[in-house]
GUKENU-939811 format. One line per field, with one value per residue: residue number from 1; x, y negated, z of N, C-alpha, C in turn; residue in one letter. Coordinates in steps of 0.1 Angstrom, whole numbers, plus 5000, padded with zeros to 4 digits. Each point is the difference from the previous one (the first is absolute). Layout:
migu: NUM, ...
n_x: X, ...
n_y: Y, ...
n_z: Z, ...
ca_x: X, ...
ca_y: Y, ...
ca_z: Z, ...
c_x: X, ...
c_y: Y, ...
c_z: Z, ...
bati: A, ...
***
This chain:
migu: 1, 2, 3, 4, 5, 6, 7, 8, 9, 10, 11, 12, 13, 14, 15, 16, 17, 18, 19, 20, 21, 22, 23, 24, 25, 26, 27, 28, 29, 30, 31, 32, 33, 34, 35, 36, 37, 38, 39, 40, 41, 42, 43, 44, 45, 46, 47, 48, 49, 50, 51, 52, 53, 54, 55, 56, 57, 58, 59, 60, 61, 62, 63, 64, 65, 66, 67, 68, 69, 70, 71, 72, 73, 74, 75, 76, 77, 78, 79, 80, 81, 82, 83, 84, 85, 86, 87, 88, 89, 90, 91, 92, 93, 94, 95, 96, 97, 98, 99, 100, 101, 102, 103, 104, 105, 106, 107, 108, 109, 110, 111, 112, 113, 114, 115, 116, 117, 118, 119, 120, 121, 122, 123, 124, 125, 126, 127, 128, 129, 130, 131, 132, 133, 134, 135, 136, 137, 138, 139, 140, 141, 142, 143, 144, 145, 146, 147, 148, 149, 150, 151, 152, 153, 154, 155, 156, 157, 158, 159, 160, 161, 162, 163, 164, 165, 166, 167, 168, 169, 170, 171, 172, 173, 174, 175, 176, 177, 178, 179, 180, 181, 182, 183, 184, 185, 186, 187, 188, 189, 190, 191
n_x: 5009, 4996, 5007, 4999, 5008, 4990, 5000, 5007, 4985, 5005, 4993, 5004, 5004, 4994, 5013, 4985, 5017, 4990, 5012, 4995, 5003, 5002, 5010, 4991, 4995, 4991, 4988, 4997, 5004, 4995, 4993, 5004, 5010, 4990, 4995, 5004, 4997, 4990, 4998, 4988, 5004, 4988, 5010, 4988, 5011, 4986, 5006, 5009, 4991, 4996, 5010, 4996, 5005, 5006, 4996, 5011, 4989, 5006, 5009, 4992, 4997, 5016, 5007, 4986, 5003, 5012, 4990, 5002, 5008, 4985, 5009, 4996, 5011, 4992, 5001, 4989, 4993, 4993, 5007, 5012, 5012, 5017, 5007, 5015, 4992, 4992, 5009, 5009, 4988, 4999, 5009, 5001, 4992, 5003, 4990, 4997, 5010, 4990, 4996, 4985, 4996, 5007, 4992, 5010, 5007, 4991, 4996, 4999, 5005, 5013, 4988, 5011, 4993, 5017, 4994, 5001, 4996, 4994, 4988, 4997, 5000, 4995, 5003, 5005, 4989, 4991, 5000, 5007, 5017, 5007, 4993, 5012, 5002, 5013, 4993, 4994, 5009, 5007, 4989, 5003, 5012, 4989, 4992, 5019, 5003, 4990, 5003, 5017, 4989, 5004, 5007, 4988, 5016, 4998, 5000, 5012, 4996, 5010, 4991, 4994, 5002, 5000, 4991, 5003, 5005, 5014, 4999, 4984, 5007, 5009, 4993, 4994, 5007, 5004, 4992, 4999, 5015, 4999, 4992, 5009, 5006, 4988, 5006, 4992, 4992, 5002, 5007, 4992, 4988, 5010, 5003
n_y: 5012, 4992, 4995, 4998, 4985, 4993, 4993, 4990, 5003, 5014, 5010, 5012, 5003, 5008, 5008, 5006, 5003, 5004, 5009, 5022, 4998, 4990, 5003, 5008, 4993, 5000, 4999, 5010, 5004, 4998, 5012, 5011, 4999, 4998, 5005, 5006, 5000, 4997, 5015, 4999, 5015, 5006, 5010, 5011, 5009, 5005, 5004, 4991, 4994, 5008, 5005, 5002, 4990, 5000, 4996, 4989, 5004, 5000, 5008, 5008, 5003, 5005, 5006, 5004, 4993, 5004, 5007, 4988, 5007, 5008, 5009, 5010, 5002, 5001, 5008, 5001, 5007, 5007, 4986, 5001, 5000, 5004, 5013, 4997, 4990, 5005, 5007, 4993, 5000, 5015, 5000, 4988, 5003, 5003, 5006, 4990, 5005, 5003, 5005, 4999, 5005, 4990, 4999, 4994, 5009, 5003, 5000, 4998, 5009, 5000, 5002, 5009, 5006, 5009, 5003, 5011, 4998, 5012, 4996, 4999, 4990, 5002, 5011, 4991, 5007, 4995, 5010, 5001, 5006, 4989, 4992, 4998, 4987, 4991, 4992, 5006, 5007, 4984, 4992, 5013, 4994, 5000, 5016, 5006, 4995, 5001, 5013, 5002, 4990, 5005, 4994, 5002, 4998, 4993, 5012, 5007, 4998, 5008, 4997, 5014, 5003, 5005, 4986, 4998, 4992, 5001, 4996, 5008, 5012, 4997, 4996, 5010, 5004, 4991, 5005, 5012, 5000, 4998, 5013, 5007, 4991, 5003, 5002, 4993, 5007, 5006, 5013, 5004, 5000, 5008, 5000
n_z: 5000, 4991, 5008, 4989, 5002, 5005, 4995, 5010, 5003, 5001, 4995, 5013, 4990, 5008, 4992, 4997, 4996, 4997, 4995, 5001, 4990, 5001, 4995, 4995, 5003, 4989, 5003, 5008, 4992, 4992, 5006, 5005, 4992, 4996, 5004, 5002, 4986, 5002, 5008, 4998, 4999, 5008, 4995, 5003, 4994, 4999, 4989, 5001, 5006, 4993, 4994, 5010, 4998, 5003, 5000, 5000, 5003, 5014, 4991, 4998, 5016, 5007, 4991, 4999, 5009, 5001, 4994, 4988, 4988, 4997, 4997, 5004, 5001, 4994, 4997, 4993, 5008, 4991, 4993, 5001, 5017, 5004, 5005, 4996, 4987, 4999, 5006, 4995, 4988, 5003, 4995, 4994, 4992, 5015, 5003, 5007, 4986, 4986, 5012, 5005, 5016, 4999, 4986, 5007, 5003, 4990, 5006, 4983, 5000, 4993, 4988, 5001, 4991, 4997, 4985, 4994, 4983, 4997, 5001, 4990, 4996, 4989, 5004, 5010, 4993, 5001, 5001, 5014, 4992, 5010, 4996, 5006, 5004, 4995, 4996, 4991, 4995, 5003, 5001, 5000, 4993, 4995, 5001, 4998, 4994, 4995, 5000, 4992, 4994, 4988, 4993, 4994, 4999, 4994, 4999, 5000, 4988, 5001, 4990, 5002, 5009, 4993, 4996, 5017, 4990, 4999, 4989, 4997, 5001, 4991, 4992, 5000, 5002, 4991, 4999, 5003, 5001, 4991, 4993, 5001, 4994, 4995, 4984, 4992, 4998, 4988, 4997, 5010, 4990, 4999, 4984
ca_x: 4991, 5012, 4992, 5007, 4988, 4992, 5004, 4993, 4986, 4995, 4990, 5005, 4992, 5003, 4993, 5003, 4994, 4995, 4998, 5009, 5011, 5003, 5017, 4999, 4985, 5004, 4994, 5000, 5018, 5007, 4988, 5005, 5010, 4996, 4994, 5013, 5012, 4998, 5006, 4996, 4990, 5005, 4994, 5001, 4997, 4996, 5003, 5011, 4999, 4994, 5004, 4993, 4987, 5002, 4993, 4999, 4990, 5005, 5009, 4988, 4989, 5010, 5000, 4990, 4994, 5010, 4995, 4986, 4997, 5008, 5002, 4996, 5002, 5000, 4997, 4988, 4999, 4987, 4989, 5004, 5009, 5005, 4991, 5006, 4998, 4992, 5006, 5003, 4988, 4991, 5010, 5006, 4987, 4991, 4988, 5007, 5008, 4999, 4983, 5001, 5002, 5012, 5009, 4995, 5012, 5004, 4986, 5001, 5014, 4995, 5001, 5000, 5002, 5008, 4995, 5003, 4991, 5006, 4990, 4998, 4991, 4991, 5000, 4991, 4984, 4986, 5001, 5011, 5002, 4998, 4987, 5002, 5007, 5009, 4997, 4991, 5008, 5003, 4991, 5005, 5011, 4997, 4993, 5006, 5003, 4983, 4998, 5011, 5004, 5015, 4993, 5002, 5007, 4996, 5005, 5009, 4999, 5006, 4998, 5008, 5022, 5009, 5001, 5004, 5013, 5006, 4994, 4991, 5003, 5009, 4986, 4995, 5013, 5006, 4982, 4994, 5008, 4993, 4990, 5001, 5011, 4992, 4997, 4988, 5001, 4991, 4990, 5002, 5002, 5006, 5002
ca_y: 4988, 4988, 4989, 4984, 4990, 4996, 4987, 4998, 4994, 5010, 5013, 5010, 5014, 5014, 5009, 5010, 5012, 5014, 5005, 5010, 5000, 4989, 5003, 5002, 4990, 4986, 4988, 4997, 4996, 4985, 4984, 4998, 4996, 4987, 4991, 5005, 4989, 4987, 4999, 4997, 5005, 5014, 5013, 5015, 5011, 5010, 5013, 5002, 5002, 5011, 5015, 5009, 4995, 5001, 4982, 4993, 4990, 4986, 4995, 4997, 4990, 4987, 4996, 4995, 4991, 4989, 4998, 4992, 5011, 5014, 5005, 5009, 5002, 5018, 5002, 5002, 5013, 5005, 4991, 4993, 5000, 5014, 5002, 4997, 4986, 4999, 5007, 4986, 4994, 5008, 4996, 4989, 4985, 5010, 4995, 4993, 4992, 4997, 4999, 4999, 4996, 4994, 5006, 4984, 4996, 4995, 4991, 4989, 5005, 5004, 5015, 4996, 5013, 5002, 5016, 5000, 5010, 5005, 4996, 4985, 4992, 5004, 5009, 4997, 4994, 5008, 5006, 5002, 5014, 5000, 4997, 4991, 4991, 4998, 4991, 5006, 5010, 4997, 5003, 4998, 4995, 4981, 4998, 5004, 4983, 4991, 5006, 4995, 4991, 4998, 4995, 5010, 4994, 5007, 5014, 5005, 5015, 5004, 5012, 5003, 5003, 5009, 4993, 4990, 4999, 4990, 4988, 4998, 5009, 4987, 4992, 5008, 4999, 4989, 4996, 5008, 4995, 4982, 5002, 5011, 4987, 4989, 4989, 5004, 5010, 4995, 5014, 5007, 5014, 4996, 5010
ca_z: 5000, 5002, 5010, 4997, 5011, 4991, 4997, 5010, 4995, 4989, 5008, 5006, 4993, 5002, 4989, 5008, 4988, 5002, 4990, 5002, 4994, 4996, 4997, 4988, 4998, 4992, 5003, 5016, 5007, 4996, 5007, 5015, 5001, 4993, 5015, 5003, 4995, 5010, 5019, 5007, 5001, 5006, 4993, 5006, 4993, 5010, 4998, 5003, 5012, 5011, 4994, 5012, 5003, 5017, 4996, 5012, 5004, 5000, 4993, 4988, 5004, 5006, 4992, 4996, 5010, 4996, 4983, 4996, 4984, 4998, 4983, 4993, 4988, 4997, 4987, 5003, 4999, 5003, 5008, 5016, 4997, 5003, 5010, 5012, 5002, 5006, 5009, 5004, 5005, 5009, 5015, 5004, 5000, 5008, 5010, 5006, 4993, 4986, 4998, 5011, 5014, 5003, 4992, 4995, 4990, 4988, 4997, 4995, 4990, 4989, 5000, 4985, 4992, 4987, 4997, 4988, 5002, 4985, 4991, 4993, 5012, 4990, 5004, 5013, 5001, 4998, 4982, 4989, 5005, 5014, 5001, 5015, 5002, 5013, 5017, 5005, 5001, 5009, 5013, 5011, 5012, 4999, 5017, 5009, 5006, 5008, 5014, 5007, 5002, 4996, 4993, 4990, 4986, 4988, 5000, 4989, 4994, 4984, 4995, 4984, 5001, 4991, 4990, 5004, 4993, 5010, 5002, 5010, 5013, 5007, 5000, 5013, 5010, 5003, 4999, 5010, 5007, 5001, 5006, 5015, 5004, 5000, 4991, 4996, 4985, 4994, 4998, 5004, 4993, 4989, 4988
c_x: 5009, 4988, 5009, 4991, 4995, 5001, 4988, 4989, 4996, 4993, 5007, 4996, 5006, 4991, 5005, 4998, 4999, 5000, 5010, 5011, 5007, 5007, 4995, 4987, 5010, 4994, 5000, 5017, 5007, 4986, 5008, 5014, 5002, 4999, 5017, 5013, 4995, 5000, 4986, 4985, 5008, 5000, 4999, 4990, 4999, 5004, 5013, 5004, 4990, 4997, 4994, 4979, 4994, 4999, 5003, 4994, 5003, 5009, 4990, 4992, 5007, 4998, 4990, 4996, 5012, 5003, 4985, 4991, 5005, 4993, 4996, 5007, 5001, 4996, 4985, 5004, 4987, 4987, 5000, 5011, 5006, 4995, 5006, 4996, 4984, 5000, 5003, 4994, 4993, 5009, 5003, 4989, 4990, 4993, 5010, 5006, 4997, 4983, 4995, 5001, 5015, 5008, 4999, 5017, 5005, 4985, 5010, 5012, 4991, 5004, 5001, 5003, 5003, 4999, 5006, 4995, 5006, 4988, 5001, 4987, 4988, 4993, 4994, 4991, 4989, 4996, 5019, 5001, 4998, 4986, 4995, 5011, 5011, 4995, 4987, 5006, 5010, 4991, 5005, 5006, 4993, 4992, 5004, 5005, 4988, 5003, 5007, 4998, 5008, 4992, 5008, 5001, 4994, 5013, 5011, 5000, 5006, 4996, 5003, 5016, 5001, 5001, 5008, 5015, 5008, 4999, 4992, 5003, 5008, 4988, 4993, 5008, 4998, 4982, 5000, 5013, 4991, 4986, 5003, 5005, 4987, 4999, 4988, 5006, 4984, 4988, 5009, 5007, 5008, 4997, 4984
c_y: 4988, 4987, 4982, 4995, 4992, 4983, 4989, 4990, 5009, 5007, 5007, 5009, 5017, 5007, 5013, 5011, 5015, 5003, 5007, 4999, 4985, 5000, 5001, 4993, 4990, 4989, 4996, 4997, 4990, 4983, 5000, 4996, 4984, 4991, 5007, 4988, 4986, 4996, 4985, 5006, 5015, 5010, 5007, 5008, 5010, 5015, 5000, 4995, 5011, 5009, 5011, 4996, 4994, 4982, 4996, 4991, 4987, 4990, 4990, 4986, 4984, 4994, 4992, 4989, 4991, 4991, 4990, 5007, 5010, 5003, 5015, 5005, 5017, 5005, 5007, 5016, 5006, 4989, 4997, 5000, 5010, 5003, 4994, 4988, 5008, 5010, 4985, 4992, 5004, 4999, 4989, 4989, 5010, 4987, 4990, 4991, 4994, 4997, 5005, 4993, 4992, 5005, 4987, 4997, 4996, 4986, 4985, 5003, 4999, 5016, 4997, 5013, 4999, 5009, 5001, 5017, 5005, 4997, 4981, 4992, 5001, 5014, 4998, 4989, 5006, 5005, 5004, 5013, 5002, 4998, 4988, 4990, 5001, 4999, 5012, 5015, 4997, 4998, 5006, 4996, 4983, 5003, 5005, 4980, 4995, 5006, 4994, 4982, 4992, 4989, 5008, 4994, 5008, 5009, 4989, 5010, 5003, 5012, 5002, 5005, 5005, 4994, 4985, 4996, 4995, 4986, 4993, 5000, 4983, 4989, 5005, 4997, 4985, 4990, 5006, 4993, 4980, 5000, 5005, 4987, 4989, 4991, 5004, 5008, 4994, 5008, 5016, 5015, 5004, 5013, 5005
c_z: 5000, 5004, 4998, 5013, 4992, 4997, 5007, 4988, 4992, 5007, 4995, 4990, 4998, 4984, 5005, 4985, 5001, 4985, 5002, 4990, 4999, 4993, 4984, 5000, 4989, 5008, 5014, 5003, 4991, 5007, 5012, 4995, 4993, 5022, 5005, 4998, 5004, 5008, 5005, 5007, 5013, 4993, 5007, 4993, 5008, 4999, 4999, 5018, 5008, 4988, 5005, 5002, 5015, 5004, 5017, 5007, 5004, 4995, 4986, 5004, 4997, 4979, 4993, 5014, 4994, 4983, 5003, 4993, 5003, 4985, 4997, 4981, 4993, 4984, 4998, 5000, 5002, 5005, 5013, 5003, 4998, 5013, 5016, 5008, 5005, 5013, 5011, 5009, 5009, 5014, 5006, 5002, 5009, 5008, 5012, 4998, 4994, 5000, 5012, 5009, 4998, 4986, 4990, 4991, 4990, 4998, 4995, 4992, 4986, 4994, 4975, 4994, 4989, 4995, 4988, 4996, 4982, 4993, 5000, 5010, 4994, 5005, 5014, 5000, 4999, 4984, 4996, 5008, 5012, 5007, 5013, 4993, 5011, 5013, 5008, 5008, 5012, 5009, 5013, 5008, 4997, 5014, 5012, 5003, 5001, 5015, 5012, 5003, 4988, 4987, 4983, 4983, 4986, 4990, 4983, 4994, 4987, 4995, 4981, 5003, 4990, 4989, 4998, 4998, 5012, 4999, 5008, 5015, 5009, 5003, 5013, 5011, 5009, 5005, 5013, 5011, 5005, 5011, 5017, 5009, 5006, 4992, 4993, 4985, 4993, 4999, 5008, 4996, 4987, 4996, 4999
bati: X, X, X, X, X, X, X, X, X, X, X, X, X, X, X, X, X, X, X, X, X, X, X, X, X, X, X, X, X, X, X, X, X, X, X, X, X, X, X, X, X, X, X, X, X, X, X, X, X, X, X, X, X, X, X, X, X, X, X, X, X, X, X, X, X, X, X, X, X, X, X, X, X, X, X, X, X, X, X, X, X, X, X, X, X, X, X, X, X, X, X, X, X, X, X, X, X, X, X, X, X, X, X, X, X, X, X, X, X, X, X, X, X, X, X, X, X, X, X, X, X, X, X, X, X, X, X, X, X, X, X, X, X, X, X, X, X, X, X, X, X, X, X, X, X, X, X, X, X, X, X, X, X, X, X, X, X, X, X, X, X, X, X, X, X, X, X, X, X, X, X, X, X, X, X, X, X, X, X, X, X, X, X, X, X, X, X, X, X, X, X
***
């Protein structure tokens, strides 16, 4: 996990990537090394920190209380995320903490989802192969932050990967980095 500090009048932003392979991800690993080479952001990559699975609870909580933004970054799988990120989630965002009697922790963070998916954006709608929309398919984690309190960023999405040239890929990159930073983007969803 590499932890730059953060440049004093900025928000604190924790990306949390959940993607089992990274190493050979074309897209999830040049988005995380695009915010990497800026150093104004936290990275923790969840599968190279808990190989086992074995999730540190309070190691997890400390992180997300000491973050403004959290990031959600994963590649779509099956319409949701991998399973470690939602393993994650069953552990770390528990009753007390995240929701709940005194589970007031994250109430006012922000909550921002990076997806990237192998069908075209054309493909996520009503009448397409998919038949559901991004945002709709995301839903959940937009009511895991209503729950938490968190206030819920409108999602990044690259889809189409395997059509996506390096060109774009640098375009993507350098957008979703502007966006995670807090600068405005224009259109969320790409390809």
């Amino acid at each position: 996990m590499s932890n730059p500090s953060t440049p004093s009048g900025s928000v604190a932003t924790l990306v949390i990537v959940a993607h089992p392979d990274l190493e050979s991800s074309r897209i999830n690993k040049r988005l995380a090394a695009e915010l990497e080479r800026r150093g104004n952001v936290t990275i923790h990559r969840l599968y190279e920190t808990y190989p086992d699975e074995k999730i540190d609870v309070a190691r997890e909580q400390a992180l997300l209380t000491s973050h403004d933004r959290i990031v959600f970054q994963f590649p779509l799988f099956w319409y949701s995320s991998p399973s470690l990120l939602k393993k994650w989630m069953d552990d770390v965002l528990e009753l007390g903490f995240a929701h709940g009697r005194g589970g007031d922790k994250l109430n006012g963070k922000e909550l921002l989802i990076a997806t990237s998916s192998g069908g075209a954006e054309n493909m996520y709608q009503a009448g397409g192969f998919h038949n559901y929309s991004y945002s709709e398919l995301l839903r959940p984690f937009q009511q895991t932050a209503n729950l938490a309190g968190m206030i819920y960023l409108s999602p990044f999405v690259v889809g189409g990967i395997r059509e996506v040239t390096d060109e774009q890929l640098e375009k993507y990159a350098a957008d979703y980095a502007d966006y995670v930073e807090g600068q405005p983007a224009l259109s969320r969803t790409r390809g």
